[in-house]
C-alpha positions, 0 to 999 in steps of 0.5 A: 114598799107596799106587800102585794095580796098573796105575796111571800111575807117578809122574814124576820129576825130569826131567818137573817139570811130570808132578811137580806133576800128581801133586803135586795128586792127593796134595793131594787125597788128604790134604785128602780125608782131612782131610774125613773125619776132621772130617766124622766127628770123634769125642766118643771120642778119636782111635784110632790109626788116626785119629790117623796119617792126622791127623798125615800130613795136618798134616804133608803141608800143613806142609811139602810143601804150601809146596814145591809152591807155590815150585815153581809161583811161583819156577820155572814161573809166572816162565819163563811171563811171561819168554816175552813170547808173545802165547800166555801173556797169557791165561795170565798172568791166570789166573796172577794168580789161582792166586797169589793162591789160594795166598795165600789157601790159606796163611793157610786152612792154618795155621787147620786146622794150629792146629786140628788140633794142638790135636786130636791133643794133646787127642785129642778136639776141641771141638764149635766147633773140629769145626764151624770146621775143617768150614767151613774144609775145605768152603771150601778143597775147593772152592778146590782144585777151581777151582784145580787144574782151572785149573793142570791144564788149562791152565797145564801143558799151556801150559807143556809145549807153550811151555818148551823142554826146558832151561827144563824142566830148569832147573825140575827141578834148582830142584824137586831143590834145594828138597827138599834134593837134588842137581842130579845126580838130574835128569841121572840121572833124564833118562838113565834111570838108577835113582834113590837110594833117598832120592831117592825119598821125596821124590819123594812130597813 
């Protein structure tokens, strides 16, 4: 993904919960794409052109599409439930649900994985893969929609107004290691200090 000139900078490790907020507009540009592509599947074989936003697509789904749902179930959903605040019991419903959307997402995901690899080993796919793989896409959009809306206006801003700043660290370091980085570029990225170069790859991820 491309910033747009003017556009709000992506956040960094040290504002976890700005990190998943961007996390969700790169989840809808690469479902968005993979709409496209089925919504137009060619009876020629994929172009190049086709076929790179295909693979960056799978691969985005395969292997940041996990980390972003550790993130949410293993670092803030369970700071949220420890708070024992009358504030999160509401909160704590809706959570429930968000968990068991992302259940639902995983097992969605591998069918569109499975089809979609097939789709780019064959370059052409089949009229009932193509007509599977919309239906399974249209479900997922409007899963997506409820979902991120949910996690956007409600369990971040909660989350921001309820985790003190070292929670919010602590979530961050956690962010770091499960993208293979170390614990120092949260303490850099709160000091201010410019990120390694790799660091921020995965920043995207």
């Amino acid at each position: 993904m491309f910033t747009q000139i003017g556009a709000k900078p992506e956040s960094d490790f040290s504002d976890p919960l700005g990190m998943l907020g961007d996390c969700h507009k790169r989840i809808l540009f690469f479902l968005n794409d993979l709409v496209r592509l089925a919504e137009s599947a060619p009876s020629a074989p994929l172009d190049s052109a086709q076929r790179a936003a295909l693979e960056r697509a799978l691969r985005y789904f395969q292997e940041s599409g996990p980390r972003h749902t550790a993130d949410e179930e293993e670092s803030l959903f369970p700071r949220l439930a420890a708070l024992h605040d009358e504030r999160v019991d509401e909160l704590l419903a809706k959570i429930n649900l968000l968990e068991a959307d992302h259940a639902s997402a995983e097992l969605v995901h591998l069918e569109i994985d499975a089809i979609g690899v097939c789709w780019l080993a064959d370059g052409l796919i089949r009229d009932q893969d193509a007509t599977r793989l919309k239906s399974l896409l249209r479900g997922l959009s409007r899963m997506y929609e409820h979902h991120l809306a949910i996690e956007d206006r409600a369990v971040f801003p909660s989350a921001a107004t309820l985790l003190s700043d070292h929670q919010k660290t602590e979530i961050g370091r956690e962010m770091a290691k499960r993208r293979g980085l170390s614990p120092e570029i949260v303490r850099d990225s709160l000091k201010g200090a410019p990120q390694p170069s790799n660091a921020k790859v995965e920043v995207q991820a």
